[in-house]
C-alpha positions, 0 to 999 in steps of 0.5 A: 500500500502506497501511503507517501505523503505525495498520495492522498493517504500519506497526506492524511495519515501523516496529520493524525489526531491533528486532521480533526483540528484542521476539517473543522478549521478548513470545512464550513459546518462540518459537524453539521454535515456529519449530522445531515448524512447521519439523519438520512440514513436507513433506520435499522442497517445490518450490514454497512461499508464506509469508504474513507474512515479518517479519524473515524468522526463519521464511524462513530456517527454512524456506531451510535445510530445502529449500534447492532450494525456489522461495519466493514471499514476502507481507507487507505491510509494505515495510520487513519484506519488504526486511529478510527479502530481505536476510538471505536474500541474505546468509545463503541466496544461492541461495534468495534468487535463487530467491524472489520477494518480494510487498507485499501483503495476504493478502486480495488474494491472489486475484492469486496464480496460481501452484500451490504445493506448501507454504503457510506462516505463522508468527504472521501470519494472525490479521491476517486478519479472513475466515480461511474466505476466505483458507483457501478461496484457500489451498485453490486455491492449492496443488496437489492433496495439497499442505501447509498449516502455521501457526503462529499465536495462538488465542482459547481454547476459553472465556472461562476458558481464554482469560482464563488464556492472557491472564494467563499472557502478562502475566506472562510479558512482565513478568518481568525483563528481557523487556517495558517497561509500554510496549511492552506496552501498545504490544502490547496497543493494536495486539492491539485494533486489529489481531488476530483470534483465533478459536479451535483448534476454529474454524480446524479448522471453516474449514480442513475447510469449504475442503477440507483435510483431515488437521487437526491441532494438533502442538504448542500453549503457551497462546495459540499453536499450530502447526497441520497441514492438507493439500489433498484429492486427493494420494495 
């Protein structure tokens, strides 16, 4: 596994417990993001696979809503995917017995066999540069009328929109108190190297293209968005 800090893991893995600090400095209401995917998600899931723990604030969102849950977890980097196995031991013991913990990118999740009920991500899936791939194997991998739900960051809809979005978040890092000129250039040098945004209308083109149907976006604040899809042939 490649984890150098020239790849998206080994720039988040090397941050450690310091990410936290930095996604709420750098991330307009995200905890109030976390809290719209979670309250979109099924009631009851039994099976669920997350896609990009990072330190395992979204795990943990997700343990307390269905605590009977059996989660597969994937990310990429190391350092992440034991940091978010250890919150959950300590915070969620009985979860964490029942989770499984998986380093490895979403592109090679053709090894993924089992059938879940629930997918979920939490700002991980622009890393991915062939979402229409990845969306057809999620498809695949959730059992018939199962869950879609993601929040991630969006192109906008036209050079205006996504020049405005742009701003907006500068301007946000750089309030008092939030991002050094360093770590938002950090930001933005890892933005270039790494992310692949696409718009909303896009991802609903993608996701209907691979089978899923009920699209929708429940909640969106600038860049980011949190997006809803289920699996054709539930009732």
């Amino acid at each position: 596994m490649d984890a150098r800090p020239d790849t998206a893991s080994g720039y988040f893995g090397a941050m450690g417990d310091e990410y936290d600090s930095l996604i709420r400095r750098a991330l307009p209401n995200y905890d109030e993001m976390i809290r719209e995917l979670t309250a979109y998600l099924p009631a009851h899931p039994r099976r669920a696979l997350e896609l990009g723990c990072g330190t395992g604030n979204f795990t943990l969102a997700l343990a307390e809503h269905a605590p009977d849950c059996a989660l597969t977890v994937v990310d990429a980097s190391p350092e992440m995917t034991e940091l978010t196995r250890e919150r959950l031991a300590a915070l969620h013991p009985d979860s964490a017995g029942r989770s499984t913990f998986v380093i490895s990118r979403f592109e090679d999740l053709d090894s993924v066999s089992e059938a879940f009920d629930l997918i979920v991500s939490c700002i991980s899936l622009h890393h991915v540069t062939d979402k229409g791939r990845l969306f057809r194997h999620l498809h695949e991998a959730l059992s018939p009328g199962g869950a879609l739900r993601f929040a991630d960051q969006m192109l906008g809809g036209s050079q205006a929109s996504q020049d405005r979005n742009w701003e907006r978040w500068l301007e946000y890092c750089r309030q008092p108190g939030h991002c050094t000129e360093d770590e938002i250039q950090g930001l933005l040098d890892h933005a270039a190297a790494h992310d692949h945004y696409i718009p909303l209308a896009v991802h609903f083109e993608l996701l209907e293209a691979a089978g899923f149907t009920g699209i929708d976006c429940v909640w969106r604040n600038g860049m980011w968005a949190v997006v809803t899809a289920d699996a054709s042939g539930g009732n």
